[in-house]
C-alpha positions, -999 to +999 in steps of 0.1 A: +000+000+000+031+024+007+046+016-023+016+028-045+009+056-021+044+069-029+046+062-065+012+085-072+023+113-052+056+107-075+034+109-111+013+137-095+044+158-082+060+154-118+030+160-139+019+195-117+058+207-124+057+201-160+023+219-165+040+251-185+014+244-213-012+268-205+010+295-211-007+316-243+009+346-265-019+378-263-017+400-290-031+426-288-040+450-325-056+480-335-059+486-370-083+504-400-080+537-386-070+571-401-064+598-373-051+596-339-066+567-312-058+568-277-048+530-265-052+513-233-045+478-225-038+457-198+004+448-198+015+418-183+025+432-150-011+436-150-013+472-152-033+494-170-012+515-193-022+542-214-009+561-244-020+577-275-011+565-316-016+586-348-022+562-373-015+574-411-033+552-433-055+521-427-026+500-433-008+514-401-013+495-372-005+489-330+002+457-315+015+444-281+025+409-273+022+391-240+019+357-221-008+352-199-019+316-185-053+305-191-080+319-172-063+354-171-079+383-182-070+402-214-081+438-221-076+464-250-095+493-255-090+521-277-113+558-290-108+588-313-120+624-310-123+628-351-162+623-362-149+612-400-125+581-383-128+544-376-110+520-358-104+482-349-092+467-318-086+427-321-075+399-293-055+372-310-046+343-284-014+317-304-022+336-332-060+326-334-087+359-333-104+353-301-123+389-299-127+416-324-146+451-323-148+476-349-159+513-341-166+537-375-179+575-373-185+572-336-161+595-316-153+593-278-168+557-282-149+536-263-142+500-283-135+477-259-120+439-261-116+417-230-124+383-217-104+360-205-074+333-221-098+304-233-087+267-211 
């Protein structure tokens, strides 16, 4: 009875220390916008950082890559002041679109992403 007792809390020990695999890459984009957007997005210090982007054609774009575990939340958000602007704010989780939103002629409307990594 010992000797099983020991050898599962052997397997168990070994199979919680190799469980790296629900790390995920975030990435976070905003794209299709023509005119300054003001970003925030949750880092992966878990802080909510803040900054501002003027984008020059549809083609430019903002991205930020992180690793979160599943479970944890992700967050992006992003507005514009212009009334003649758009813009797109998309959660990509190992490179898969998890969450998109898309905002067009609708300043100080805040388009917000979040959820959490998917198990």
């Amino acid at each position: 009875m010992f000797k099983n007792t020991f050898l599962l809390i052997i397997v168990l020990f070994l199979s919680s220390c190799s469980k790296n695999s629900d790390e995920h890459i975030v990435k976070y984009l905003i794209t299709d916008a023509t005119t300054k957007v003001y970003i925030e997005y949750k880092n992966s210090d878990g802080e909510i950082v803040e900054l501002s982007k003027y984008f020059d054609s549809e083609e430019d774009s903002w991205t930020y890559s992180l690793s979160l575990r599943e479970g944890e939340i992700f967050f992006v958000s992003a507005y514009y002041l212009e009334s003649n602007a758009s813009a797109k704010a998309l959660v990509l989780v190992d490179g898969k679109l998890v969450k998109e939103k898309k905002s067009e002629n609708e300043p100080e409307k805040y388009i917000i992403v979040s959820g959490t990594v998917p198990y």
